[in-house]
N, C-alpha and C positions, 0 to 999 in steps of 0.2 A: 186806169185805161183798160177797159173790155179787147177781150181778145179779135171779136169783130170790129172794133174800132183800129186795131194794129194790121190786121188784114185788111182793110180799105186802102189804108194809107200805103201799105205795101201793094198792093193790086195798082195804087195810082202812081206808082213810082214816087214815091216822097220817101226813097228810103234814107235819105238824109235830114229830113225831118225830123223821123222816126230816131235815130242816131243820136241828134242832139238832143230830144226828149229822155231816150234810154239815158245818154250822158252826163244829164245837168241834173236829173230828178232828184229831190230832195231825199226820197226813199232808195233803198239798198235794191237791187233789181237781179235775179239770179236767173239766166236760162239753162236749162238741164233740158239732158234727154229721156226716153224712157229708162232708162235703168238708175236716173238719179244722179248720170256722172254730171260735173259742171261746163258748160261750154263757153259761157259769156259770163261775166260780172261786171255793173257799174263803177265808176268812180268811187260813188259812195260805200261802195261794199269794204273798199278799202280803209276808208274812215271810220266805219261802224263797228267792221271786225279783226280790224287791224292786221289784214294779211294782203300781198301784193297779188294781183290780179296773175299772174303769171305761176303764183304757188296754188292756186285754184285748179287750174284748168285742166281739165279731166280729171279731176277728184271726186270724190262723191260725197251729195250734199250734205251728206249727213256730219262733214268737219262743220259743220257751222251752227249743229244740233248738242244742245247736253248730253250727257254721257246715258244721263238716266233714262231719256227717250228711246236713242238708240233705235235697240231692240225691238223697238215694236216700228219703229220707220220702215221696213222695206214692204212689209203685211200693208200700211196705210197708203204705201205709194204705188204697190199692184192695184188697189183697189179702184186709187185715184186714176188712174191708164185705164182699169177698163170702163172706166164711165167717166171722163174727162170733161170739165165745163168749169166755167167759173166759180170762183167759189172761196170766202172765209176759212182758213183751220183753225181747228178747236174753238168752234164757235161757244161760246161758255165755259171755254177754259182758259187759264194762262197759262200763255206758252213765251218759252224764253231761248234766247239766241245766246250761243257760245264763243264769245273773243278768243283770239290766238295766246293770248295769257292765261286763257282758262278759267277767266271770269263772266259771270251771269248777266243777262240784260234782259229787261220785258220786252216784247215786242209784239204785233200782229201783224198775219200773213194773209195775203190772199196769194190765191193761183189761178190760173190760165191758160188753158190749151192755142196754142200758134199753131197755124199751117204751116210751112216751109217748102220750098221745092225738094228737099233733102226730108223733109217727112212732118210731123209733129213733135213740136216741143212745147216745155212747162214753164211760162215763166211767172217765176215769184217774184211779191213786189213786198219788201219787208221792209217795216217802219217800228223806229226805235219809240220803245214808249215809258223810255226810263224819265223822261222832264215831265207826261201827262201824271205818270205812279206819283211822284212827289209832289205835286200839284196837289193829285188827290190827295196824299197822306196830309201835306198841310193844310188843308180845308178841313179833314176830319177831325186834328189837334186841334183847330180853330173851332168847329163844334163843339168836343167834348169839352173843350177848356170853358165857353161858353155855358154850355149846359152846367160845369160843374160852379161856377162863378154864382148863376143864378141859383143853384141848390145851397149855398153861401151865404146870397144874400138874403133869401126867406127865412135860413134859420133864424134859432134867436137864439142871442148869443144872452148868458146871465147878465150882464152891466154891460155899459158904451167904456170905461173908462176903471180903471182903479181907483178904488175909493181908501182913503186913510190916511193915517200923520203919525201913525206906530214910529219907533225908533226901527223896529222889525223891519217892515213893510218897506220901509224908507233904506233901509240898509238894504234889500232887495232890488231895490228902483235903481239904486247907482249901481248896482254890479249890472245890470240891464241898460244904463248907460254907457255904460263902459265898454261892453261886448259887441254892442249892437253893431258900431260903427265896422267892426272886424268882422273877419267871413267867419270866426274860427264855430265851431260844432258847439252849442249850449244842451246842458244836461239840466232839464227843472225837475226837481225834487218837491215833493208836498204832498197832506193828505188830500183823498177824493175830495173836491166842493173847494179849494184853495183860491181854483182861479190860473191855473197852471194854461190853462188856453188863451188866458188874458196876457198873460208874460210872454209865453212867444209872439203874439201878432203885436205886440209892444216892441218887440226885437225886432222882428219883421220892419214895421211903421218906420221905428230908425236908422235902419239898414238901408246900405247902397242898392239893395235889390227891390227898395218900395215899390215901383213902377210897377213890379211883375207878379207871379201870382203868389198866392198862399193858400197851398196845396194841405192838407190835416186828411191822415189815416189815423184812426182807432183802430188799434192791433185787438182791443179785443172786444170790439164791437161787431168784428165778421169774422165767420165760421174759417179755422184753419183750412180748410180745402179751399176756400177761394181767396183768399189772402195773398197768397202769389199770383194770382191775375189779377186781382184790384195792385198790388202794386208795382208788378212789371209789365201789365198789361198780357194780349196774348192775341195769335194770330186766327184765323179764321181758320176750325178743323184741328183748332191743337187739341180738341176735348169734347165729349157731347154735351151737344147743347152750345157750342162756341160758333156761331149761323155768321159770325162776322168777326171783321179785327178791332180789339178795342184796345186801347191806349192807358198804359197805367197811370196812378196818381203819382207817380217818382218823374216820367215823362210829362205830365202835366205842369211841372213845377222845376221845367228847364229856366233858367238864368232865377229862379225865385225861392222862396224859404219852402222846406219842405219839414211837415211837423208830423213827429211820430208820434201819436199819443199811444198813454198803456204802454210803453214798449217794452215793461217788463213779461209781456203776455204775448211778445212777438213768439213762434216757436221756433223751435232750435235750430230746424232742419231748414227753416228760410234763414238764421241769424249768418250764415258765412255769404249768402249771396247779397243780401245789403252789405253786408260788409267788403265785397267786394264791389258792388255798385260804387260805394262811397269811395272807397282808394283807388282806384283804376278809371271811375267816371265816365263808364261802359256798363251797359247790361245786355241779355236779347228776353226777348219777348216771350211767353208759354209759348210751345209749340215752335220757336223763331230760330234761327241760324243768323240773322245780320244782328252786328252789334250796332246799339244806339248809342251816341256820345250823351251824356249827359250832364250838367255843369247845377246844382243846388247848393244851398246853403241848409245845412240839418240840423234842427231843434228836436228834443227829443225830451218824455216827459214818463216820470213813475210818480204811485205811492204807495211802488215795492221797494226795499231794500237791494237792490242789484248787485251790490258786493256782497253779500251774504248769498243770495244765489248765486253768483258766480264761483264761490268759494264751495259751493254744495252741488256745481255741474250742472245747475239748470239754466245758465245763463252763459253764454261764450264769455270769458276774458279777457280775449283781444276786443269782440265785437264794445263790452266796458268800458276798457281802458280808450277807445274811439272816441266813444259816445263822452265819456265825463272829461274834456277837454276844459270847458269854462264851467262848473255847477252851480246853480241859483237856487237856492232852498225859499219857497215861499213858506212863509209862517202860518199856522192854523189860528183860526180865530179867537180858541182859549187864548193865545199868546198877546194877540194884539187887542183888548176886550176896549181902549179908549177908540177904536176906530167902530165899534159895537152901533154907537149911538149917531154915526154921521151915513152907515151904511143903511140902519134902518127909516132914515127921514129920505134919503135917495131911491127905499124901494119902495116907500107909501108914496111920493111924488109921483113916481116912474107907474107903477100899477094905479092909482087913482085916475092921475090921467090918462091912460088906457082905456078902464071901464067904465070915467064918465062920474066917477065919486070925487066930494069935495071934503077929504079926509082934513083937519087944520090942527087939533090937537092930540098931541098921545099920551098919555096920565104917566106921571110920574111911575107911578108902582111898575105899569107894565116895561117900560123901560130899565128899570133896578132891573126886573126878571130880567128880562132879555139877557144885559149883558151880564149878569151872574147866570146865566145857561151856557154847559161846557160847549156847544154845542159839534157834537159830534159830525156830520156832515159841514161843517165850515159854512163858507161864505152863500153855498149852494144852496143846503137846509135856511139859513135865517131867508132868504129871496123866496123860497118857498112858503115859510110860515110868515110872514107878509105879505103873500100875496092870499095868502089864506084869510088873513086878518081885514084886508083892503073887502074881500068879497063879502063879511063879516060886520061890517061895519057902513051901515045905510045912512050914518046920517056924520055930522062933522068930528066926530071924536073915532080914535080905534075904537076896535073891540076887539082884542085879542086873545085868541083861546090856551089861555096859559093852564089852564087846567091839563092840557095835553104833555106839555113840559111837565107838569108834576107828577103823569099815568108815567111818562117814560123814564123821569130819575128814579120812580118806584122800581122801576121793572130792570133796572140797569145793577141798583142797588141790591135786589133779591138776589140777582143773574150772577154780581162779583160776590156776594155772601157765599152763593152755591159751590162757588167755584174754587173762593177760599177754603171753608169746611172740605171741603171734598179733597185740596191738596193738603191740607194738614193730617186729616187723616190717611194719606198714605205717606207721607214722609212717617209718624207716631209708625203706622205699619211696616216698615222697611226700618223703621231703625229696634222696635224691637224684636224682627228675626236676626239683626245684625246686633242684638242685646248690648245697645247704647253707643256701638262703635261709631265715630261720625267719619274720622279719618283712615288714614290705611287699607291692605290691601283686606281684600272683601266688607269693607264699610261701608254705611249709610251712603256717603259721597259719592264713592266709585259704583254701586248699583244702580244709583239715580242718577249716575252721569255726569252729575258737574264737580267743579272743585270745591272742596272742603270750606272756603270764604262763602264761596255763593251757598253752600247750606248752610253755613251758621247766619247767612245773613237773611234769607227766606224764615228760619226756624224762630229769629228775634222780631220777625214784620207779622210772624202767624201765629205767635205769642207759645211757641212752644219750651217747655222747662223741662229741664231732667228728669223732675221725677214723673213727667207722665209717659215718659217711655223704660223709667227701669223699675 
């Protein structure tokens, strides 16, 4: 309502109109005079700010202003007196109303110069906008969730499904049955290329939390400086370059599995605030003051040793002993070598029909290779050297570049040769400045650090004898 519109109606005498408008108005309505003290309050004033109209009157408005404004309200409210008109505050900013408890609210204000027989007065009309903020914020979660869903579903993921009939793999799959069904925190263990992503959204799929999302951070696929805003998110102005508020991947993944990959690579200095995310079920934002409830289920994945860094201070111990609640060690491919021959006819299927090849037979030989290859990248490597072979192979049979396999057991073989000669000769060198001693104090053992078994048992794998060190 324009101030010239309250002055008609007062000029027509409808000041009982005007009354019931002031009285019923959905919004909080405050008249002050020039110095700010309060003269009037609505009904609603009472409801919004939880103080009785009576503890108002003749106060100054500024009891209904944050603390942090303050200071600078009496400078803004001169300014407004000597050029008084209708008019927005803090137009482009957000401004927030103070409850009698001492709590925050959004709001926006407009103001209004009134005539009065008694002089000019300011009235504000303040509207709570704490239901529109959460509106927005759930609209934005419901964007990013969306946006991240679809960055989900382009990717590609190595295989639709676990492939194999290992006694391994299968002893896997039940401890994965078993957990699923429970909230409790799984720890997947295995080398890079295992299929460690495939096991959690396997857990996920059987989980009471199917419906919702599944949320996946690689710890160490983004740079430690941004690591804590990809996962608590962070508010608009907490950092340069932060033009907006964005919503972490942990908040992404309320009521649904959240999966840490790498989280041997998480850093340190973030490992107590997951850690307190996870036990308390609360975090705030970069930059943020309100805490956010958050309710996940946590999967979490290495193919570091964690108790060994934990033990050696680069990994929290509490944050450990968390995480490795139910452990699921998936087996590397050397292990399970009978599942060898069922994953490579699922990756010439899967890629032929892709690229439009009508791949039908794979030669004996090249299959023997295959699965006598250790292969070191696991399930990840063989999907790749098949799909190598598929592009390789124009007409109905593979053609498999096994000559590649035999460049790289060359080069692995030279690599551990190197590495062997190189440690025999300095053990020979340290035991004879130590003139043969293996054990005791200033011996072989205790120079080189380990205990006396583990050298006699290096010195018997590196073929070394007495008399080449006395």
């Amino acid at each position: 309502m324009t101030a010239h519109a309250i002055n008609k109606m007062l000029s027509l005498d409808s000041k009982d109109l005007f009354e019931k408008l002031f009285e019923f108005s959905p919004d909080a309505i405050v008249i002050t005079d020039h110095t700010g003290s309060i003269l009037r309050a609505n009904a609603q004033v009472e409801r919004m700010f939880g103080y009785a109209r009576q503890e108002l009157a003749g106060r100054s408005v500024e009891i209904l202003i944050p603390e942090r404004f303050r200071a600078a309200h009496p400078k803004q409210r001169a300014a407004y007196t000597a050029q008084p008109r209708v008019r927005f505050m803090g137009a482009g900013l957000e401004l927030y109303g103070r409850r009698k408890d001492g709590t925050e609210f959004p709001v926006d204000i407009m103001l209004g110069p009134v005539d009065t027989p008694e002089g000019t007065v300011v009235l504000g009309v303040i509207r709570d906008l704490s239901q529109k903020k959460k509106d927005e914020e759930a609209l934005r979660l419901s964007e990013q969730q969306k946006s991240y869903l679809e960055e989900e579903l382009v990717s590609s993921h190595q295989f639709d499904e676990l492939i194999g009939q290992s006694a391994k793999l299968k002893r896997a799959l039940k401890q994965v049955g078993d957990v699923a069904t429970t909230d409790a925190t799984v720890l997947i263990l295995g080398e890079t290329g295992t299929g460690k992503e495939l096991i959690a959204r396997a857990i996920h799929r059987l989980s009471p939390r199917r419906d919702f999302a599944f949320v996946r951070l690689n710890c160490s696929a983004i740079p430690s400086g941004l690591l804590e805003s990809e996962l608590f998110g962070h508010e608009k102005g907490a950092f340069t370059g932060a033009i907006a508020q964005k919503v972490g991947r942990l908040e992404l993944a309320h009521q649904g599995t959240f999966f840490l990959d790498e989280v041997g690579d998480l850093p340190l200095e973030l490992q107590p605030k997951i850690l307190r995310a996870l036990q308390e079920k609360e975090f705030e934002r970069v930059g943020g003051t309100k805490t956010i409830p958050v309710n996940v289920r946590l999967v979490a994945a290495t193919n570091r040793d964690l108790a060994k860094m934990a033990a050696a201070g680069h990994f929290r111990s509490d944050l450990y002993y968390r995480l490795r609640v139910f452990p699921v060690t998936v087996p590397p491919l050397r292990e399970r070598r009978d599942d060898i021959p069922l994953l490579v006819r699922y990756f010439v299927n899967s890629h032929s029909k892709r690229m439009g090849r009508h791949i039908e037979t794979i030669p004996k030989t090249t299959m023997d290779t295959l699965v006598k290859w250790h292969w070191p990248g696991n399930v990840r490597e063989l999907e790749n050297f098949i799909e190598r072979s598929v592009i390789l192979s124009p007409g109905p049979e593979l053609r498999a570049p096994l000559a590649e396999l035999e460049i790289l057991e060359a080069q692995t073989e030279a690599k551990d040769t190197n590495l062997e000669s190189a440690e025999r000769e300095h053990i020979l060198r340290v035991l004879r400045e130590c003139r043969g001693m293996i054990g005791g104090s200033n011996g072989g053992a205790e120079r080189l650090g380990v205990k006396r078994t583990t050298l006699n048992s290096k010195m018997k794998k590196l073929g070394i004898k007495r008399r080449d060190y006395i």
